[in-house]
N, C-alpha and C positions, 0 to 999 in steps of 0.2 A: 787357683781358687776352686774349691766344690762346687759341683753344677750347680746351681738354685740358690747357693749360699747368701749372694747379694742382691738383690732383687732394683737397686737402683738402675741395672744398665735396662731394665725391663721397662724404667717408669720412661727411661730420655729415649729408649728407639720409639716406644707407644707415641710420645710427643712428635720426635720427629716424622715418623710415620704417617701422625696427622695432617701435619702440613704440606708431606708429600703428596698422600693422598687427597688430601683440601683442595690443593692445584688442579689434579687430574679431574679429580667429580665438578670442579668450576670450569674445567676448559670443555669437557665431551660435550654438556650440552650447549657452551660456548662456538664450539665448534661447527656443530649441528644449525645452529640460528645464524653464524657466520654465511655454511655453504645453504643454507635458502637462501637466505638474504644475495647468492652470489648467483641463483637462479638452479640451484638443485631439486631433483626430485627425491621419492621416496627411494627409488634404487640407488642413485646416488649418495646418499646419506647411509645407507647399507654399505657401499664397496669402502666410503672412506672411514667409517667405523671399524669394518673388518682389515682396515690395511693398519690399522692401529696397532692392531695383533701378529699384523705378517712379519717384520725384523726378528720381534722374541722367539717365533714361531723357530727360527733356525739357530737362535743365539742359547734359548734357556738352558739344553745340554751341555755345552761344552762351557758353559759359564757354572753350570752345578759342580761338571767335574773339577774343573779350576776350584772351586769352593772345599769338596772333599778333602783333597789336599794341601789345603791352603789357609790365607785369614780371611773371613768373611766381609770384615768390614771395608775394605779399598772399594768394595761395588757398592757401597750406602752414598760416600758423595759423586761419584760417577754418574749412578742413576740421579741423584738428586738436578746435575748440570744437561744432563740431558733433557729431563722431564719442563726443568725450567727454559732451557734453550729450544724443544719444540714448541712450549705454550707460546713462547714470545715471537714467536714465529711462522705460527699460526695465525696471529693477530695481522701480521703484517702482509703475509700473502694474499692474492689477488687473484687469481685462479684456484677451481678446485683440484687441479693434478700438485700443485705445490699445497694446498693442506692438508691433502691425504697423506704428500711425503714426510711433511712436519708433525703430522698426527702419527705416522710411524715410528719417527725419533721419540717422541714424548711414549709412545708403548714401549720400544727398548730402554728408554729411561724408568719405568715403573717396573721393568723386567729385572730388571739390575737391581733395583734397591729392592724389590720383593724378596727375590732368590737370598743374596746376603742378610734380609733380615731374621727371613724363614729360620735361614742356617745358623744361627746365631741363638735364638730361641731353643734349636732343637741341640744345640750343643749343648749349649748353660744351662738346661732344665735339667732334674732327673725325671726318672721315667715316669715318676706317681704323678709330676708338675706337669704333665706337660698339654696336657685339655687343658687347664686351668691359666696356664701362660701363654697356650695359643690364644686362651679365650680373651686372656688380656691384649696380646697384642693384636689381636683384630678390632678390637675397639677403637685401637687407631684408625683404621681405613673407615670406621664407623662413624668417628668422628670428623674427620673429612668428607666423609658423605653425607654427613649433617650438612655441615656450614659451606661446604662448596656452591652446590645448589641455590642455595639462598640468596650467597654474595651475587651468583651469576646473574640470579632473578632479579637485582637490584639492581644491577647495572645493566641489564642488556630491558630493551625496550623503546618506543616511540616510533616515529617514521625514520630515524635514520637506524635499523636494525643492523647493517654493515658494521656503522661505524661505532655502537654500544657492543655488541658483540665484539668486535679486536680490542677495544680496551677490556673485556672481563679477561679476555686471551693474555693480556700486558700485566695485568693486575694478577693471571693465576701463576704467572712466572717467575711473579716477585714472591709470592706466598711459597712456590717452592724453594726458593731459595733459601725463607729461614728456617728449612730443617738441616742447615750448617750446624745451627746454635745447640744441637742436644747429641752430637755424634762422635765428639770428644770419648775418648778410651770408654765405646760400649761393648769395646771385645776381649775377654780377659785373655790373657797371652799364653796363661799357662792348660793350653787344650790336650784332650788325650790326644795322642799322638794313634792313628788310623793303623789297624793291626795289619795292613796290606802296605807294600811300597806303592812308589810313586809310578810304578809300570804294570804294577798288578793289579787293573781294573777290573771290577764285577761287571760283565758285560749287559748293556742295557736290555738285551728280550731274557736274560734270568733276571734283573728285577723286577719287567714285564710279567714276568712267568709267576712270582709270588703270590700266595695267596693273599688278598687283600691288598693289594696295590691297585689291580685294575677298576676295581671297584670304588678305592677312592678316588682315584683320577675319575672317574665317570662323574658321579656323585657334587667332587667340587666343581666338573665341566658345568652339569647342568646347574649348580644353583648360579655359576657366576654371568653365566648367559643368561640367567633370568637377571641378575642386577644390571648386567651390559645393557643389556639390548631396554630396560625399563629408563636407563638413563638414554640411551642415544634415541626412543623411540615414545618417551611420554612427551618432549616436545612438538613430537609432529601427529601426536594424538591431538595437544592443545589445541593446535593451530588448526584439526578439523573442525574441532568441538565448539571453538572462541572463545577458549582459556589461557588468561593471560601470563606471560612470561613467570611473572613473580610469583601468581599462584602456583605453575607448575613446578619450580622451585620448592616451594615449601612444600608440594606433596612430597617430592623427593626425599626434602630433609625429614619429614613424619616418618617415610620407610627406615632412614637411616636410624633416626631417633628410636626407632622400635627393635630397631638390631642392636642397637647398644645394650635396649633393655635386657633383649633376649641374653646378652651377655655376659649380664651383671646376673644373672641369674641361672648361668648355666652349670653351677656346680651341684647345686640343687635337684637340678631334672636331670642331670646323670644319675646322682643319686638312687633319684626315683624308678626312670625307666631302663637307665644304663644303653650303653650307646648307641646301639645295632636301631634298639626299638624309636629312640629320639630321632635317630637321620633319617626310618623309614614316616613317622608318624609327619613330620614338619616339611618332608616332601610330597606328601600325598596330599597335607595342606596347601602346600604351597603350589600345587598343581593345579588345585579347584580354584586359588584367590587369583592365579593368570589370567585362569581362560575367563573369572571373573570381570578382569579388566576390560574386554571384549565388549561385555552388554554396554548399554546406553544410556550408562548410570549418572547421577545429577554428581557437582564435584562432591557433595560432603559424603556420598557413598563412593566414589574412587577413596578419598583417605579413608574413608576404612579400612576399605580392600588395601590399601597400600600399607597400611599400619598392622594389620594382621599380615600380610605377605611379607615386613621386616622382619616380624619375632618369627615367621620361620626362616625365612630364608639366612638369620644368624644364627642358624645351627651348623649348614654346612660345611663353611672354609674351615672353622679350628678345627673340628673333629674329623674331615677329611684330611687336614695336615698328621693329626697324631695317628689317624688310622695309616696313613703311607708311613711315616715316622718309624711305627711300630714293628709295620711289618716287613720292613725295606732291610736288608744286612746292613749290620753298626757301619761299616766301611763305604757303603755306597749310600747315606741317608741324603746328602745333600744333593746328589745327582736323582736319587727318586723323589725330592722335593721337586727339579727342577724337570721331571716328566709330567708332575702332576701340572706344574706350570705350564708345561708344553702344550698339554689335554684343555687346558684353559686356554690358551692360546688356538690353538686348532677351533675349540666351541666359539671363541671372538671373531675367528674369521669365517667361519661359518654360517653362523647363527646371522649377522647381519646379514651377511649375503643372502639366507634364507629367507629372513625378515622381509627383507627389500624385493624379493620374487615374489612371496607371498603379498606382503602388502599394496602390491605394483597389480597382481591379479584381484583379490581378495579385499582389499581396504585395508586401513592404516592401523585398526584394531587384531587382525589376523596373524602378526607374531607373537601376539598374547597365548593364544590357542596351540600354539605349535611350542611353545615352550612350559604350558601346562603337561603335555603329551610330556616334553624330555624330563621333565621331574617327575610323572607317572613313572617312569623307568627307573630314574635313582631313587624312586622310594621300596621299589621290588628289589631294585641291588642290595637295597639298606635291609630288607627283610630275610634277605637269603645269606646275608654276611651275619646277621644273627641266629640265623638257621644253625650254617655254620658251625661259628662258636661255639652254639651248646651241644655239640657235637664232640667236639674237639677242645674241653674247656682244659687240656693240659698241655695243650701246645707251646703256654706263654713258656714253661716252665722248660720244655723240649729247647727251646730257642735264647734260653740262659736270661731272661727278659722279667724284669720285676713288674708283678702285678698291680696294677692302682685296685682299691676296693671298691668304687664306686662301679666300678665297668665288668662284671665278671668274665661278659663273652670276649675280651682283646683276646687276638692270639696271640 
């Protein structure tokens, strides 16, 4: 089948995706209200966030290259049994050193179905599709990061915080689960076949070495450690402040709800500013609405700030997928999908850990601050990759690579 030609396997991974991600954005801050409630501090709630990230940390390579050469879709319910068997698992543990393990299963469960879905996207689009179907399928994780938050906030609350919290954990397990229902033949069988064998890999520091690789792995580090560290840390902002459970749920879902918009509307502002200039202007933004969070704002000025930090912070992941996409060799796209994930990974266990020192010295608002700073940076990477391009606006064509119209600086 031609890349792009049928667009149904786009609408059931987007679903299922949902649900995946439903799970995940219901159990982190699930998780979070679990290990208080189990006698955590602010460091602690850093290491077992960033151990979330430590499994994929060493898995996403060798799982991209398995992908390269391979079918994508076997790691869609793989990840799905993981994701659902750490949540359910988490509920049940009793110590914080077994939820940080179970918190690590449920990140290599989200690692596996990302990677396969990424790859799956980047296969079946053509090159003009493929902002526009990333942009679709991050609406799934959008979507989930709507309604996770919410559920969690409805269930988790009262004097027994323990024991609401392991059921939102029991509940986000079962939610993963039903993305069984939509994963039926999303992978068309009939793929180009990889111009390299099966032993002739593009070794990973030349895809390192690409122009525009590293800079999108930078770029989607930092925007996804601004949504990490907002989900594993606007809880234990509420809990300074005496904002309650359910409220800080639905701020979460107002940022998600604001990414989705950013979404639906993202073909439009390429259009307009084309790409280079969109990832620098919505991270400069997204810089100032962090360190925003920081002041000792009443809540209906957090949702704002959290509602304008959505619509930027949903520019990042599609448009750093098609910037590595783009610029990655046809033969190794899956394994530079799966460094950018790595880069994500790295900022997951980082960033909390940072979080957790800083906020351990500084107070519980000071990784707001330090992750305004890491998008100050991807907004300079985003301007100098536009630099770039107009630079070198014949590159695409050097690299055998069809131009979208809306983008003129891709190389």
């Amino acid at each position: 089948m031609r890349p792009g030609g049928n667009r149904g396997w786009l609408l059931r991974l987007v679903i299922a995706f949902s649900f995946a991600q439903g799970a995940v954005s219901m159990a982190r801050p699930a998780v979070s209200y679990r290990a208080l409630a189990l006698g955590a501090d602010e460091r602690a709630i850093g290491v077992i966030a960033g151990v979330y990230a430590l499994l994929p940390l060493f898995a996403a390579v060798p799982l991209g290259r398995r992908t390269d050469h391979g079918r994508c879709a076997p790691l869609l319910p793989v990840g799905v049994v993981l994701i659902a068997g750490g949540c359910a698992l988490s509920g049940t543990a009793n110590s914080l050193a077994a939820m940080a393990a179970w918190s690590g299963v449920m990140g290599l469960g989200h690692l596996s179905f990302v990677i396969g879905a990424q790859s799956i996207v980047a296969r079946q689009s053509a090159p003009q599709d493929q902002d526009r179907n990333f942009g679709h399928f991050t609406i799934g994780a959008s979507l989930g990061q709507l309604v996770g938050p919410i559920a969690a906030g409805a269930l988790i609350g009262g004097p027994d915080m323990a024991g609401t919290s392991a059921l939102a954990l029991l509940v986000a397990g079962a939610v993963a689960a039903v993305s069984f229902v939509s994963l039926w033949r999303i992978e068309h069988r009939d793929r180009p076949k990889s111009r390299t064998g099966r032993g002739d890999r593009v070794p990973v520091h030349r895809i390192l070495r690409t122009r525009g690789v590293p800079a999108g792995i930078f770029i989607s580090l930092a925007v996804l450690s601004a949504t990490d560290i907002l989900t594993a840390y606007l809880p234990v902002v509420g809990e300074h402040r005496g904002i309650a459970p359910s409220v800080i749920g639905l701020l979460l879902s107002l940022r998600a709800a604001a990414t989705i918009a950013c979404r639906l509307v993202m073909t439009p502002m390429l259009r307009l500013l084309g790409r280079a200039a969109l990832l620098t202007t919505t991270c400069l933004l997204g810089a100032l609405l962090c360190a925003g969070i920081a002041l000792p704002v009443p809540v209906w000025g957090l949702a704002v700030i959290l509602a304008l930090l959505g619509f930027c912070l949903g520019v990042g992941q599609p448009l750093s997928m098609t910037t590595v996409v783009q610029a990655a060799p046809d033969e190794a796209r899956s394994t530079a999908l799966a460094l950018r994930l790595t880069g994500n990974r790295l900022g997951q266990v980082a960033a909390p850990a940072a979080a957790g020192l800083v906020a351990g010295v500084a107070g519980v608002a000071a990784p707001f601050v330090m992750l305004g700073a890491l998008l100050l940076i991807a907004s300079g990477l985003g301007l100098r990759q536009g630099r770039t391009g107009a630079a070198e606006p014949e590159s695409t064509e050097r690299r055998g690579r069809t131009p979208s119209a809306p983008e003129p600086e891709r190389r």
